[in-house]
C-alpha positions in Angstrom: 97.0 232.6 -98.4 94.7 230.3 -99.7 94.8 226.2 -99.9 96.2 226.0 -103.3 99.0 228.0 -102.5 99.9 226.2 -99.1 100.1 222.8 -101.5 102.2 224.6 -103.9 104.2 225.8 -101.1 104.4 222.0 -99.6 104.7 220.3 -102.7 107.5 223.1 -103.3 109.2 221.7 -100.2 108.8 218.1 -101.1 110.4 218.7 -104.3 113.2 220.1 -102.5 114.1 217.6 -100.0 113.3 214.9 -102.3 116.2 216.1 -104.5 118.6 216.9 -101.6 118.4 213.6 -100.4 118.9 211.5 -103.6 122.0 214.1 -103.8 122.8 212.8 -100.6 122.2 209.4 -101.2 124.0 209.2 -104.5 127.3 210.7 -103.0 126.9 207.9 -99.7 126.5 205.3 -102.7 130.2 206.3 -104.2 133.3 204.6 -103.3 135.0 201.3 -103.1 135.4 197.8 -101.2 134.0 194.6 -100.3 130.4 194.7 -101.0 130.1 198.0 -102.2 128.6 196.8 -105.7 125.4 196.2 -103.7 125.3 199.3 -101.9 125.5 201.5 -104.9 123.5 199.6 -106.6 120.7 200.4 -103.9 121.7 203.8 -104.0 121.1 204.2 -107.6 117.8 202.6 -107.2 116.9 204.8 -103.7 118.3 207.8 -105.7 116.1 207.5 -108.7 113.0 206.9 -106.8 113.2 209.9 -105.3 114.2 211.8 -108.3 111.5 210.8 -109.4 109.2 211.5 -106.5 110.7 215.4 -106.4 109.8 215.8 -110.8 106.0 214.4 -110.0 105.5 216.7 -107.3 107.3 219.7 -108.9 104.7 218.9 -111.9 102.2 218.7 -109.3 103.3 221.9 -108.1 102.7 223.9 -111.2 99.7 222.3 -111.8 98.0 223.8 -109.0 99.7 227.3 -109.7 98.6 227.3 -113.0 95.1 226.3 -112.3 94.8 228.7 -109.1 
């Protein structure tokens, strides 16, 4: 395999564990009792970040299989 592959491959990866986590995260965040508005509020946030993270790499991902 060449290098642009293995990046695809580990951005590939990234992607994925970025979005099983905020998964994760978001379903930790449900619920209710004393001081919960804070902690799913900070899981929204946490979530979204690495939503976010995961589309910029999957975008990163192509990008370097469509230019290889």
């Amino acid at each position: 395999m060449n290098d642009a592959t293995n990046l695809a491959l580990l951005l590939g990866s990234l992607t994925l564990i970025c979005w099983i986590v905020a998964g994760a995260v978001a379903v930790m965040g449900t619920g209710d009792g004393l001081g919960q508005h804070d902690k799913q509020r900070v899981s929204e946030v946490v979530s979204l970040g690495l939503n976010l993270v995961g589309v910029i790499s999957a975008v990163a991902m192509a990008a370097i299989l469509l230019a290889a």
